[in-house]
N, CA, C and O atoms as a Maestro MAE file, in Angstrom:
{
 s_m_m2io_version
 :::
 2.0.0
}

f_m_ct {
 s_m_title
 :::
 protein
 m_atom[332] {
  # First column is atom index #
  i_m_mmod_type
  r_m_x_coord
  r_m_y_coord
  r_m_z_coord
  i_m_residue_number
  s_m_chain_name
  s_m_pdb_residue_name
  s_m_pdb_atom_name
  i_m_atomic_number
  :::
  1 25 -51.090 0.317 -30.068 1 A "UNK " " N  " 7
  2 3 -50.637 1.687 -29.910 1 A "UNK " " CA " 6
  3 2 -49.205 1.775 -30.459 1 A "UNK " " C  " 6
  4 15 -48.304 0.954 -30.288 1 A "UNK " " O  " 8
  5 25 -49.163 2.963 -31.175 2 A "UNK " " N  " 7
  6 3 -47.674 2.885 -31.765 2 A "UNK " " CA " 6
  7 2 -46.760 3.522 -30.656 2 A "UNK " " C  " 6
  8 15 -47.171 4.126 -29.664 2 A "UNK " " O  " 8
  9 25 -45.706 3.330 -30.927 3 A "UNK " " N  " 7
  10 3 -44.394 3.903 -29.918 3 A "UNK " " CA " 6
  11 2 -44.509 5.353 -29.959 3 A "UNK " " C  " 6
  12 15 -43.560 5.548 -29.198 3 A "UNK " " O  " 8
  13 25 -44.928 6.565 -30.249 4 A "UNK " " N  " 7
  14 3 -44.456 7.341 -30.188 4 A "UNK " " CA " 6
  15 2 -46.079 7.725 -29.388 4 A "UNK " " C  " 6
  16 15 -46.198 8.508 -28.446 4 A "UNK " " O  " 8
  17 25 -46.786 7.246 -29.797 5 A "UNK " " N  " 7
  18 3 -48.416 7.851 -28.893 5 A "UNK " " CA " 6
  19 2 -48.155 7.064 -27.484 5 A "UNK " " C  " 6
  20 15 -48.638 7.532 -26.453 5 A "UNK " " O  " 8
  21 25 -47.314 5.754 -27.451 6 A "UNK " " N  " 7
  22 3 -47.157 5.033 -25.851 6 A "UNK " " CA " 6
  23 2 -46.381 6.198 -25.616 6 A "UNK " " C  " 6
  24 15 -47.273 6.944 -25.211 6 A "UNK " " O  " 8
  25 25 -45.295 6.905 -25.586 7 A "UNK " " N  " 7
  26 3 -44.084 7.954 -25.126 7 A "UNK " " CA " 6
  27 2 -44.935 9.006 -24.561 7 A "UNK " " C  " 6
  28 15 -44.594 9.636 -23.560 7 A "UNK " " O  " 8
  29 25 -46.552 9.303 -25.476 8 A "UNK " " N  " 7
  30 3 -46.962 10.624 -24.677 8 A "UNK " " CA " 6
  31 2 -47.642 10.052 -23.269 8 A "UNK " " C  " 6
  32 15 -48.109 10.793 -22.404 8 A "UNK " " O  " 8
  33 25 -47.616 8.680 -23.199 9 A "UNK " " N  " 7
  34 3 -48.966 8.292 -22.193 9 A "UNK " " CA " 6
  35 2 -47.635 8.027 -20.780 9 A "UNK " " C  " 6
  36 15 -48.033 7.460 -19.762 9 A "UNK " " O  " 8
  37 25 -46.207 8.456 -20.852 10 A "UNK " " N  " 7
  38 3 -45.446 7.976 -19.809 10 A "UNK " " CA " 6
  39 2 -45.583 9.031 -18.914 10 A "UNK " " C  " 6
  40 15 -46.030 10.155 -19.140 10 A "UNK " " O  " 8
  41 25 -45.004 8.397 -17.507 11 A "UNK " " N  " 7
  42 3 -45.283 9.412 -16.499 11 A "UNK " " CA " 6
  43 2 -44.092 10.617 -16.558 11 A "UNK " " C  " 6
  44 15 -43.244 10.492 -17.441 11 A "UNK " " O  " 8
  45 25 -44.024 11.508 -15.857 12 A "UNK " " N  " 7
  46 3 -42.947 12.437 -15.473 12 A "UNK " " CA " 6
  47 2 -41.954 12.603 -14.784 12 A "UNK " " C  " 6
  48 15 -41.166 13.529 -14.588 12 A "UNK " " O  " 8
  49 25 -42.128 11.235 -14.310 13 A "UNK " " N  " 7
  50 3 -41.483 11.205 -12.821 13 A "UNK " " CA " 6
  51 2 -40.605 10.153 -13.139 13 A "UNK " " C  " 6
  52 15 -40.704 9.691 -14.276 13 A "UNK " " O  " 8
  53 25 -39.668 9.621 -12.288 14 A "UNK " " N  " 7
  54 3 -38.770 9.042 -12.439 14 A "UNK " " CA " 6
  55 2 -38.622 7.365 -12.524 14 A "UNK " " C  " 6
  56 15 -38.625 6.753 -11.456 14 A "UNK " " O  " 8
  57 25 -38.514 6.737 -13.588 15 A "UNK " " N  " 7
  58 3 -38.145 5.259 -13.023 15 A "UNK " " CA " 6
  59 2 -36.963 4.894 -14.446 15 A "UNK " " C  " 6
  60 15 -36.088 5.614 -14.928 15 A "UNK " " O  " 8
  61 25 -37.361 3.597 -14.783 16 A "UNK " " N  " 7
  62 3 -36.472 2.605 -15.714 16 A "UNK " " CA " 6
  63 2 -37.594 2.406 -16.837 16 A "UNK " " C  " 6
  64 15 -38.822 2.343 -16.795 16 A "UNK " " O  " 8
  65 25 -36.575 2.329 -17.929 17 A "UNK " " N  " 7
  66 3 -37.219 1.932 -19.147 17 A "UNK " " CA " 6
  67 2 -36.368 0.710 -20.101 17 A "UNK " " C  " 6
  68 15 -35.164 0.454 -20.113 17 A "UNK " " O  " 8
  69 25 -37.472 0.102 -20.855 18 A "UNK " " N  " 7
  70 3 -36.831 -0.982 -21.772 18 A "UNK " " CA " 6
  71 2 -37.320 -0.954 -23.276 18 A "UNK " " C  " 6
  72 15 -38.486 -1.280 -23.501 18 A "UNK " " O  " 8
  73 25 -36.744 -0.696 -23.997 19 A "UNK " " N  " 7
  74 3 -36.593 -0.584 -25.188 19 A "UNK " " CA " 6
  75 2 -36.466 -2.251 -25.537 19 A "UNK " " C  " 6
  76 15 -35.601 -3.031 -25.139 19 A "UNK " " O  " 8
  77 25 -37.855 -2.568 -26.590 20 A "UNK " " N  " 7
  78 3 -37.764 -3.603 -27.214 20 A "UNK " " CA " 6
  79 2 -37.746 -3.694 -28.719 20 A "UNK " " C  " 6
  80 15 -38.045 -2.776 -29.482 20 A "UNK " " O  " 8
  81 25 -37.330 -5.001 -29.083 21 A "UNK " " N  " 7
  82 3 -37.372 -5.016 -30.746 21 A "UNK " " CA " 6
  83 2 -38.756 -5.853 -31.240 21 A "UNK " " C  " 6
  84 15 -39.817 -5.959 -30.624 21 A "UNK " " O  " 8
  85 25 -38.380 -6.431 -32.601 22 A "UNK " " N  " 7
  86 3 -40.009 -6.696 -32.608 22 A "UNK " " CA " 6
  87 2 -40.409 -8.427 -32.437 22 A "UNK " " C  " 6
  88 15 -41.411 -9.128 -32.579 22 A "UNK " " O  " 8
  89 25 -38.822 -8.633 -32.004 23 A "UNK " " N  " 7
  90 3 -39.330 -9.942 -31.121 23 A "UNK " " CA " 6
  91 2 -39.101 -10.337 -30.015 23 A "UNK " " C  " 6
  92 15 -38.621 -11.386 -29.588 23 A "UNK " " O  " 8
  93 25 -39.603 -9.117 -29.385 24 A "UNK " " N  " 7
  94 3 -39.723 -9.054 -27.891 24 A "UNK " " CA " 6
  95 2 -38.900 -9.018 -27.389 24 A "UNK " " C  " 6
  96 15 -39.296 -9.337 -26.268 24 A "UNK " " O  " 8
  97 25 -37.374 -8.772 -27.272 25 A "UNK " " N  " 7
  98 3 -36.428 -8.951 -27.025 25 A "UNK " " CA " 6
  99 2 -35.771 -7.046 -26.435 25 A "UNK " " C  " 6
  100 15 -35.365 -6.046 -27.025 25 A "UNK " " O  " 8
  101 25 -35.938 -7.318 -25.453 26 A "UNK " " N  " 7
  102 3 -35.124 -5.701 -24.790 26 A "UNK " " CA " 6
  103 2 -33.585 -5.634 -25.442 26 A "UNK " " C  " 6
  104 15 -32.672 -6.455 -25.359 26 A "UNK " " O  " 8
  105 25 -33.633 -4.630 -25.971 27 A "UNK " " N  " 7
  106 3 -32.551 -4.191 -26.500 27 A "UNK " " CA " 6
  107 2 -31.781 -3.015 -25.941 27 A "UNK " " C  " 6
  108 15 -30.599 -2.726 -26.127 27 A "UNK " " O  " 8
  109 25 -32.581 -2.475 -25.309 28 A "UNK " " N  " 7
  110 3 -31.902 -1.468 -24.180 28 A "UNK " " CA " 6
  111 2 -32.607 -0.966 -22.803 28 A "UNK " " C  " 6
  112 15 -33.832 -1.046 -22.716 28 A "UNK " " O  " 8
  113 25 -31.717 -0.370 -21.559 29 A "UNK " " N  " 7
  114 3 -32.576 -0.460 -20.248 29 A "UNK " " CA " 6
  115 2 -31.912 1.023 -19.957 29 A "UNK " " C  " 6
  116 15 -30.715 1.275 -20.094 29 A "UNK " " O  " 8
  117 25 -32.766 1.805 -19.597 30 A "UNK " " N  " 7
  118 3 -32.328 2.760 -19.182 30 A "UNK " " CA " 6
  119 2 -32.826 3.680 -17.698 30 A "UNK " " C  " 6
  120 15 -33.679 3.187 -16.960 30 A "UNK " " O  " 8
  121 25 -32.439 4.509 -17.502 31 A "UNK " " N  " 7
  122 3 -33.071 5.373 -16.342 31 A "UNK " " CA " 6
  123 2 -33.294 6.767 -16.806 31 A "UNK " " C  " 6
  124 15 -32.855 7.318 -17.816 31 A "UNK " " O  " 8
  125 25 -34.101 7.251 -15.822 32 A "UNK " " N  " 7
  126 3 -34.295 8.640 -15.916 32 A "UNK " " CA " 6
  127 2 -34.951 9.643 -14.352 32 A "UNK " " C  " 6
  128 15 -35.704 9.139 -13.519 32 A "UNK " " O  " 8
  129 25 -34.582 10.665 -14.307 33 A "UNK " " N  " 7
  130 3 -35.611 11.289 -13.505 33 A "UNK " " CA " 6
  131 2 -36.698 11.519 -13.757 33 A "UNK " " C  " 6
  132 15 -37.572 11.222 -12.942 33 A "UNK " " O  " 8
  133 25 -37.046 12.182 -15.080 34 A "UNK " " N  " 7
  134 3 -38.136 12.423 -16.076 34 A "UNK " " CA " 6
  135 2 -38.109 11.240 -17.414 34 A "UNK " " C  " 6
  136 15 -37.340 11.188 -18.374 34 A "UNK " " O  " 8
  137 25 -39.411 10.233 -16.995 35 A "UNK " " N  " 7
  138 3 -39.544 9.051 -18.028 35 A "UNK " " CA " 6
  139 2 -39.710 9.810 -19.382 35 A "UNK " " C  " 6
  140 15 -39.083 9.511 -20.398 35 A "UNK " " O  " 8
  141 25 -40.547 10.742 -19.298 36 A "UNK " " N  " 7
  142 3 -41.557 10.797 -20.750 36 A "UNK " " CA " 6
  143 2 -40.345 12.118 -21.707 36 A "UNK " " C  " 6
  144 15 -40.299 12.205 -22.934 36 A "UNK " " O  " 8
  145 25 -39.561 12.926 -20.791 37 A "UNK " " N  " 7
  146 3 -39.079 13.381 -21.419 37 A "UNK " " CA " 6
  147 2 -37.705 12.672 -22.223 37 A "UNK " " C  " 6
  148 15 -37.590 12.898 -23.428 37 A "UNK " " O  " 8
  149 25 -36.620 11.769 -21.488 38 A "UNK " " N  " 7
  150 3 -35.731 11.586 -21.693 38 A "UNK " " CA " 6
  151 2 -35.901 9.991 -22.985 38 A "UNK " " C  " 6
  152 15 -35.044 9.802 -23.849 38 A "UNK " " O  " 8
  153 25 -36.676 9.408 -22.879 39 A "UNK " " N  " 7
  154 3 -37.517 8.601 -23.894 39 A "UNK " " CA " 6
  155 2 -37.744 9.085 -25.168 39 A "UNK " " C  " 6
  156 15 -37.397 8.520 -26.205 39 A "UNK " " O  " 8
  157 25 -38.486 10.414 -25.056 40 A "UNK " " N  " 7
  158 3 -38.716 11.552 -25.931 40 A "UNK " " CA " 6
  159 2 -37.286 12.350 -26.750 40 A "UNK " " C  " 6
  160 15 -37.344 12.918 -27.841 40 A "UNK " " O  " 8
  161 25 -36.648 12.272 -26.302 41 A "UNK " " N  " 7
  162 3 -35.358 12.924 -26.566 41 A "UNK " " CA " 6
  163 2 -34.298 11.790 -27.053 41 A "UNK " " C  " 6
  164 15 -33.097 12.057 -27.083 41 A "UNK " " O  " 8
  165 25 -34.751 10.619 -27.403 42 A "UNK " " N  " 7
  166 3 -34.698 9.224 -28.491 42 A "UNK " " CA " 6
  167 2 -34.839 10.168 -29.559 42 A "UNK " " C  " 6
  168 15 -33.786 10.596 -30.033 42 A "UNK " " O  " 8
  169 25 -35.977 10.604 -30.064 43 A "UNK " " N  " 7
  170 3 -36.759 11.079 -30.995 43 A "UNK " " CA " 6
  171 2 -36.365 12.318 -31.936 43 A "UNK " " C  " 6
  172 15 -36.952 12.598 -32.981 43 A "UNK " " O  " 8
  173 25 -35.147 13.097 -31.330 44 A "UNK " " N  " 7
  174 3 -34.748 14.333 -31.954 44 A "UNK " " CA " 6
  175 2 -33.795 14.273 -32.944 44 A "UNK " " C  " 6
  176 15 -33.131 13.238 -32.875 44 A "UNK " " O  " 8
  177 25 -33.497 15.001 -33.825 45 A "UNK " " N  " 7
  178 3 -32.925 14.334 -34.998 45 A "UNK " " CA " 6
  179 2 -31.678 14.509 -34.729 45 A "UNK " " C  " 6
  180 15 -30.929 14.098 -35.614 45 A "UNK " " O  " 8
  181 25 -30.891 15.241 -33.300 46 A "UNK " " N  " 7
  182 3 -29.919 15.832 -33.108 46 A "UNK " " CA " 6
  183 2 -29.167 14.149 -32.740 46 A "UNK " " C  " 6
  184 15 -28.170 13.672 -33.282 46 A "UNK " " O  " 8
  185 25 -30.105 13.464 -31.564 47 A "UNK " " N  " 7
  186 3 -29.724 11.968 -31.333 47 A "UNK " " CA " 6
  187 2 -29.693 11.125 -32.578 47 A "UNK " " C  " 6
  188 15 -28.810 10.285 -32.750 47 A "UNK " " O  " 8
  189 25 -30.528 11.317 -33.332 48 A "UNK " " N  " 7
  190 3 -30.895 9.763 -34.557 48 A "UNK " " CA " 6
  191 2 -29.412 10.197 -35.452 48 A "UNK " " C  " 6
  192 15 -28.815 9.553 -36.314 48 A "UNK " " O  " 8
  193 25 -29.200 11.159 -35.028 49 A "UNK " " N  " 7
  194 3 -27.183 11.598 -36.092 49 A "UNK " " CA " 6
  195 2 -26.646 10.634 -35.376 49 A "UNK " " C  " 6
  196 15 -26.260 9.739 -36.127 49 A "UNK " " O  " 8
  197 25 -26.372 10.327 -33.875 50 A "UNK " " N  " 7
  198 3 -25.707 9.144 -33.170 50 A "UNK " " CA " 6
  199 2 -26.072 8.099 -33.727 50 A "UNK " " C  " 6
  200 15 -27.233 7.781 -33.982 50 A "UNK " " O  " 8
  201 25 -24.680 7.242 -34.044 51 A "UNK " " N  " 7
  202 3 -24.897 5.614 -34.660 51 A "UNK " " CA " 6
  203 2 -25.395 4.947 -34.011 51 A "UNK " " C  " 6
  204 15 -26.047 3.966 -34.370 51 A "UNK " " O  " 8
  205 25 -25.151 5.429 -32.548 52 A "UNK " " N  " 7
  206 3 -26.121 4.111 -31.585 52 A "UNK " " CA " 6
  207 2 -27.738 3.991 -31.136 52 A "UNK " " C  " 6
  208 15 -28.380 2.997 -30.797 52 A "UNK " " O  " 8
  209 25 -28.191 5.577 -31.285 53 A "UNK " " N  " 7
  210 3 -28.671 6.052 -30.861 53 A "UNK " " CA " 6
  211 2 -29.919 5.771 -32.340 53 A "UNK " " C  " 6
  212 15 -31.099 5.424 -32.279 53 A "UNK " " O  " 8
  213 25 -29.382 5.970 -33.100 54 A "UNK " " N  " 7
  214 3 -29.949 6.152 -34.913 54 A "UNK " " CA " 6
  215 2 -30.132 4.219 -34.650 54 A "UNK " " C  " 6
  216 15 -31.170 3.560 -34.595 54 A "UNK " " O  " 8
  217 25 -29.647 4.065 -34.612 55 A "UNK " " N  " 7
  218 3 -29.674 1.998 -34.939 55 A "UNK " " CA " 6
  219 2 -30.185 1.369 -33.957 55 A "UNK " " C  " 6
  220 15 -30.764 0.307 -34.185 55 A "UNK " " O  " 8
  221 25 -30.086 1.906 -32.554 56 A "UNK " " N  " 7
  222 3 -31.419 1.534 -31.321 56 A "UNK " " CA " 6
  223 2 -32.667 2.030 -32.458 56 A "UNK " " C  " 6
  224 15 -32.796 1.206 -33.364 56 A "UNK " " O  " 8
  225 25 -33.259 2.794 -32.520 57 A "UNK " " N  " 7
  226 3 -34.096 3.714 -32.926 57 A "UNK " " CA " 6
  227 2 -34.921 3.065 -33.870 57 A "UNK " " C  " 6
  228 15 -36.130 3.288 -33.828 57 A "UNK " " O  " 8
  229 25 -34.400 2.206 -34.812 58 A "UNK " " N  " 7
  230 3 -34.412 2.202 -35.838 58 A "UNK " " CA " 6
  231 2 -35.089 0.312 -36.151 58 A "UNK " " C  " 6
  232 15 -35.734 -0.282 -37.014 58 A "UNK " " O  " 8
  233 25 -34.414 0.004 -34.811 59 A "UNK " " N  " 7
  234 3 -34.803 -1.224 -33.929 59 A "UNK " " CA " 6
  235 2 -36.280 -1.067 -32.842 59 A "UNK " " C  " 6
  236 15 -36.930 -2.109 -32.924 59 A "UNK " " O  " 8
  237 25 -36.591 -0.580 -32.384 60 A "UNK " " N  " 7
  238 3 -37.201 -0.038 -31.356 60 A "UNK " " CA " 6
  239 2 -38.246 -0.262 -31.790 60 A "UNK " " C  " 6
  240 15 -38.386 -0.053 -32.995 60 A "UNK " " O  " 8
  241 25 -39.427 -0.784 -30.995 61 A "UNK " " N  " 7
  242 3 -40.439 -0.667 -31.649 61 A "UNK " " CA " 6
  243 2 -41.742 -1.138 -30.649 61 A "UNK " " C  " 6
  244 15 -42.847 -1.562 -30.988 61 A "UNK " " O  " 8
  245 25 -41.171 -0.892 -29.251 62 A "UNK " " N  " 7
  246 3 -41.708 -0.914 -28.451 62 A "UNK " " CA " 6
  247 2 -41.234 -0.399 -26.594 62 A "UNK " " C  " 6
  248 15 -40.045 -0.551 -26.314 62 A "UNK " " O  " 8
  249 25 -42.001 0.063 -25.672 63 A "UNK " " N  " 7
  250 3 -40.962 0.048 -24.495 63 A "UNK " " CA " 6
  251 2 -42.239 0.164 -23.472 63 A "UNK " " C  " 6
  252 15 -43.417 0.470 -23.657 63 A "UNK " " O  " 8
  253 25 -41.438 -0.242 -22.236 64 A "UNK " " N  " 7
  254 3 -41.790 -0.380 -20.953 64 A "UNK " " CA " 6
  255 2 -41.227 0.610 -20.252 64 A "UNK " " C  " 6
  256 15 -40.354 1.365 -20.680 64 A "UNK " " O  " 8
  257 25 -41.787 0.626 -19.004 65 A "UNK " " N  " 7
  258 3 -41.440 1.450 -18.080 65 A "UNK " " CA " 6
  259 2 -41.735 1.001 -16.625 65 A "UNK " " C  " 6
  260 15 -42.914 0.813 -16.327 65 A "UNK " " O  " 8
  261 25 -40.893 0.837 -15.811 66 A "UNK " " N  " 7
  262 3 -41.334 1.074 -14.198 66 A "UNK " " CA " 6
  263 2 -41.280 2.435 -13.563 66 A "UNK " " C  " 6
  264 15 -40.141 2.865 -13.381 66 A "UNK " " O  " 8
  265 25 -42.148 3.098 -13.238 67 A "UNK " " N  " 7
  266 3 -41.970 3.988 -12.508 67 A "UNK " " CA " 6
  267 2 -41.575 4.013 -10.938 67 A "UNK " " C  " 6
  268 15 -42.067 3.214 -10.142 67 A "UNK " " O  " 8
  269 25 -40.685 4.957 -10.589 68 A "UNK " " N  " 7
  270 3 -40.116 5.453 -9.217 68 A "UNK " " CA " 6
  271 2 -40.712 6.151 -8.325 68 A "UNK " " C  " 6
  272 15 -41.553 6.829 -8.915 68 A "UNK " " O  " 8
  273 25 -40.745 6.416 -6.901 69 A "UNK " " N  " 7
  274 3 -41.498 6.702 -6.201 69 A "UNK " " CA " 6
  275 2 -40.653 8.152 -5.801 69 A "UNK " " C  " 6
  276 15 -41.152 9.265 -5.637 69 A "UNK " " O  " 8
  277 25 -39.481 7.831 -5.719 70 A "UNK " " N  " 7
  278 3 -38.516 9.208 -6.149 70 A "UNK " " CA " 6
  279 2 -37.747 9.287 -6.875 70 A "UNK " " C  " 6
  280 15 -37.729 8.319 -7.637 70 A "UNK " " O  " 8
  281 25 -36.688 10.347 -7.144 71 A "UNK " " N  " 7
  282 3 -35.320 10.464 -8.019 71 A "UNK " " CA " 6
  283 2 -34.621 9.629 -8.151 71 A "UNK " " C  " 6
  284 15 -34.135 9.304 -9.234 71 A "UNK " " O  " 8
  285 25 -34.292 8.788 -6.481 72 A "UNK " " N  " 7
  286 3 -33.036 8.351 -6.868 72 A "UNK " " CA " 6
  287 2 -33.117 7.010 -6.657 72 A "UNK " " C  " 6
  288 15 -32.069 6.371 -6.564 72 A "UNK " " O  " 8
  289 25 -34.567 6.264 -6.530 73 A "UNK " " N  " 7
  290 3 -34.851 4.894 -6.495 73 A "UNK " " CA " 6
  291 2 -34.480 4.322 -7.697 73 A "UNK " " C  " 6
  292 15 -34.157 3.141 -7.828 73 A "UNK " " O  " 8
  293 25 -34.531 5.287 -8.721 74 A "UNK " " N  " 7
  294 3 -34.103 4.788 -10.244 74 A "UNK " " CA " 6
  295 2 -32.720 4.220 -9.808 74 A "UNK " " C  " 6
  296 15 -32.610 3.115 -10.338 74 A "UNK " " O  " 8
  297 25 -31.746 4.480 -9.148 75 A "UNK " " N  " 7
  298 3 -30.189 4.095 -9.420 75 A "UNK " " CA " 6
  299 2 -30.262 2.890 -8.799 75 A "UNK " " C  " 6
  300 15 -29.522 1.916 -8.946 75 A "UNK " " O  " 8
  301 25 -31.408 3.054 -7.944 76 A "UNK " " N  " 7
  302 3 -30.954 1.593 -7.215 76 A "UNK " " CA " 6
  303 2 -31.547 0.053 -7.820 76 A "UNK " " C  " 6
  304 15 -31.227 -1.025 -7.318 76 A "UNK " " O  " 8
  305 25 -32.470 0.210 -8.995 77 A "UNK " " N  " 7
  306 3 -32.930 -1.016 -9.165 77 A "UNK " " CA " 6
  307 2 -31.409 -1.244 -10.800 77 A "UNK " " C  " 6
  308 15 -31.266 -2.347 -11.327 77 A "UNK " " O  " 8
  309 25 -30.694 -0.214 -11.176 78 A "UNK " " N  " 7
  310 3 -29.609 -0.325 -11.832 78 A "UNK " " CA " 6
  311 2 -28.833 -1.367 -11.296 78 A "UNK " " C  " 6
  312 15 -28.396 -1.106 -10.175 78 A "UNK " " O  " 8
  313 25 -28.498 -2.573 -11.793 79 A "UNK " " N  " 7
  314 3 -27.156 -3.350 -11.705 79 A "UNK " " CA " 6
  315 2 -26.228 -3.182 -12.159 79 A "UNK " " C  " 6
  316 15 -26.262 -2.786 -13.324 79 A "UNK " " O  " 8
  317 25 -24.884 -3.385 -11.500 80 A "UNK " " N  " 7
  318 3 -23.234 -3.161 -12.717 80 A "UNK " " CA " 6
  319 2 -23.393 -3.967 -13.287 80 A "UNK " " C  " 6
  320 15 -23.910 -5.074 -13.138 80 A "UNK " " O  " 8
  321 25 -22.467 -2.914 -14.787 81 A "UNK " " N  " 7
  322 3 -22.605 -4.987 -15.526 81 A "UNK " " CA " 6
  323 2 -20.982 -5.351 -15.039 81 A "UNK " " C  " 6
  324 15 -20.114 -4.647 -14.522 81 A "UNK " " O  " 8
  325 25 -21.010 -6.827 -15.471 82 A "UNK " " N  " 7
  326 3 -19.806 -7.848 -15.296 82 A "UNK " " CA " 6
  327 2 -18.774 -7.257 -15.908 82 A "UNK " " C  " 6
  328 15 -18.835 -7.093 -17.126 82 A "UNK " " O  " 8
  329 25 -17.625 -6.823 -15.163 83 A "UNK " " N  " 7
  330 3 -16.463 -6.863 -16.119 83 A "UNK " " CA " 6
  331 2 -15.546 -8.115 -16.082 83 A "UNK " " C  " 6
  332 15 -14.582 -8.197 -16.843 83 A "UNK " " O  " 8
  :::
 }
 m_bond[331] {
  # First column is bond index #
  i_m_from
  i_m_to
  i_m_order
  :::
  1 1 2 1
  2 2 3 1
  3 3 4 2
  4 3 5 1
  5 5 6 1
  6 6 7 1
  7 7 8 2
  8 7 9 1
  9 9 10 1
  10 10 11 1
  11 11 12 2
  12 11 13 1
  13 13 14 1
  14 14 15 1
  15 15 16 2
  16 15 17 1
  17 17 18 1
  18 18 19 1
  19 19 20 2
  20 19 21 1
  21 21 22 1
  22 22 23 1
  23 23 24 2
  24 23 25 1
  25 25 26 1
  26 26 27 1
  27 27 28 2
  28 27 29 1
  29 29 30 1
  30 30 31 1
  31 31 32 2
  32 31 33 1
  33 33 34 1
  34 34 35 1
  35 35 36 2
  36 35 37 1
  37 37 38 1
  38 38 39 1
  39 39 40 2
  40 39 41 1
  41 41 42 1
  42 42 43 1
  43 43 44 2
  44 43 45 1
  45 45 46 1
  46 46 47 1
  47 47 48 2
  48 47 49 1
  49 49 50 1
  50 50 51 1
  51 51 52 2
  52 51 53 1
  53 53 54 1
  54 54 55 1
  55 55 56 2
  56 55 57 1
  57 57 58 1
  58 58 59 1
  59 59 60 2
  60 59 61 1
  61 61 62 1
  62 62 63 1
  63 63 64 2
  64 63 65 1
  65 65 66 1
  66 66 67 1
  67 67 68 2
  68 67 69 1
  69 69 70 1
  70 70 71 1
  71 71 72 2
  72 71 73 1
  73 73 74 1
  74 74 75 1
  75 75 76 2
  76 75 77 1
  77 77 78 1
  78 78 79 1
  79 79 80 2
  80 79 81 1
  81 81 82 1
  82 82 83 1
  83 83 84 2
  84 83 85 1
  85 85 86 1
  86 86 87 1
  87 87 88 2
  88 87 89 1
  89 89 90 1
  90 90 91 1
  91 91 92 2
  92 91 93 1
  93 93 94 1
  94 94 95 1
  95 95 96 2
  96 95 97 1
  97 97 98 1
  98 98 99 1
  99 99 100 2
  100 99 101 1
  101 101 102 1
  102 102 103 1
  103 103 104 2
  104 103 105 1
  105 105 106 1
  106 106 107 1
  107 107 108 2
  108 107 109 1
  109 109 110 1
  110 110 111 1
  111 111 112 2
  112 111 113 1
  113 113 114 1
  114 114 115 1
  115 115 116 2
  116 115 117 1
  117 117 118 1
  118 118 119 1
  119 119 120 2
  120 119 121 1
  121 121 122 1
  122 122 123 1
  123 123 124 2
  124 123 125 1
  125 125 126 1
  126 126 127 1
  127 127 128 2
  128 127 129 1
  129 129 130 1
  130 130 131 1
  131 131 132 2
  132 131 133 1
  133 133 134 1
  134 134 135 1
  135 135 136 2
  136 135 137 1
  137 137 138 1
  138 138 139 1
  139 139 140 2
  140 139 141 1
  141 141 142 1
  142 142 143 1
  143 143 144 2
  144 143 145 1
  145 145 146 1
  146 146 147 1
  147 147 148 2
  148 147 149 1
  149 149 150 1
  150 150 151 1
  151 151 152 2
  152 151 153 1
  153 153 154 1
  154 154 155 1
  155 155 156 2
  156 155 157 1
  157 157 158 1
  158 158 159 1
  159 159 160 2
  160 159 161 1
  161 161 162 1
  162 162 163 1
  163 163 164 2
  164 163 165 1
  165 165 166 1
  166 166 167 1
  167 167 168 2
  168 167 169 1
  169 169 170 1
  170 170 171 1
  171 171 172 2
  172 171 173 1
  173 173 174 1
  174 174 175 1
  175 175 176 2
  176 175 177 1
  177 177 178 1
  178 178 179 1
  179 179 180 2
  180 179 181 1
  181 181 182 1
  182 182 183 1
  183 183 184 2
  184 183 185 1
  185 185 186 1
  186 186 187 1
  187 187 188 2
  188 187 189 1
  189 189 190 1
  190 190 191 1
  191 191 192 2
  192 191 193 1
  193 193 194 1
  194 194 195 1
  195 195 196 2
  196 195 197 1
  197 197 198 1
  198 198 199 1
  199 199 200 2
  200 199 201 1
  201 201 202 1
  202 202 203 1
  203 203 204 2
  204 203 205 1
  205 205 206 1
  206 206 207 1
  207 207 208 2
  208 207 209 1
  209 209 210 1
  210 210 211 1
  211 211 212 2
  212 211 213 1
  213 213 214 1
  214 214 215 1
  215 215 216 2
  216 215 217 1
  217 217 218 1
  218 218 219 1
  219 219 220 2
  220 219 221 1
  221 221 222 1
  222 222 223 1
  223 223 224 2
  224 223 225 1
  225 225 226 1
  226 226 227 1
  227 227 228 2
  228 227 229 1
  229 229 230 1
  230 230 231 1
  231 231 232 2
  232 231 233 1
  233 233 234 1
  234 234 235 1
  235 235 236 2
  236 235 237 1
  237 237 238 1
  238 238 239 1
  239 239 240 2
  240 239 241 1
  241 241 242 1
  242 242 243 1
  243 243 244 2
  244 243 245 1
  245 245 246 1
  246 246 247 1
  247 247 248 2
  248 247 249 1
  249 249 250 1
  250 250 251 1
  251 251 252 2
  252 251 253 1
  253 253 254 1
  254 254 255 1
  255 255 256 2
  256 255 257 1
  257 257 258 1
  258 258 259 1
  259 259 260 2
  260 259 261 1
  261 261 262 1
  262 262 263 1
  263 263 264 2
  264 263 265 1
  265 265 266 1
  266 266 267 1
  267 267 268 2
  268 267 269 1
  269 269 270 1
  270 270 271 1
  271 271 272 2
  272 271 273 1
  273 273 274 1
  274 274 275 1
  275 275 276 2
  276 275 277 1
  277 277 278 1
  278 278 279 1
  279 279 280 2
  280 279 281 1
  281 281 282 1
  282 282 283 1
  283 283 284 2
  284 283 285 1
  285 285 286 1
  286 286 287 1
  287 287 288 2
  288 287 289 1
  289 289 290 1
  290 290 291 1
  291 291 292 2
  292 291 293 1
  293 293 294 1
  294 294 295 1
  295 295 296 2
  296 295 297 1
  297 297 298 1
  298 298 299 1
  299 299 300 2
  300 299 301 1
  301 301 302 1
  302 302 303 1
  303 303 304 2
  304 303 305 1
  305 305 306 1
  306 306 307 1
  307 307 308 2
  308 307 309 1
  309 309 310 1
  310 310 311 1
  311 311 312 2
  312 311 313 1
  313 313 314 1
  314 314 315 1
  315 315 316 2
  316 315 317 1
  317 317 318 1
  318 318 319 1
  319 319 320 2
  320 319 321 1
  321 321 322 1
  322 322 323 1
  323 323 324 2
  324 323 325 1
  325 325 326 1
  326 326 327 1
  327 327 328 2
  328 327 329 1
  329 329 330 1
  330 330 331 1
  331 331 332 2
  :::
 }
}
């Protein structure tokens, strides 16, 4: 399944996502309230103008998802990173 037909099959609801490259390697982790939309919104050409956003993208070529049971369970499986 390609990445953009997996994006329509995500849920609506809230969890964590991982953006992989194509050797398996997560390249980015994110959250959301809404999985399928904010995943989706990778995809707009207004983001792919962002350098980071355009060069994740561009890398990407696969993703995961855990879904949340509510809103704000997403923050909690978030770790700080190390400063």
């Amino acid at each position: 399944m390609d990445l953009l037909a997996k994006i329509r099959t995500l849920p609506t609801g809230a969890g964590c996502y991982l953006y992989k490259n194509a050797e398996g390697e997560v390249i980015y982790v994110g959250k959301a309230k809404n999985l399928r939309a904010r995943v989706r919104s990778y995809f707009l050409a207004a983001s792919q103008a962002n350098a980071k956003t355009g060069s994740l993208m561009r890398e990407a070529v696969d993703i995961e998802y855990s879904a949340s049971r509510a809103s704000t369970s997403s923050s909690a499986t978030t770790r700080p990173t190390p400063t």
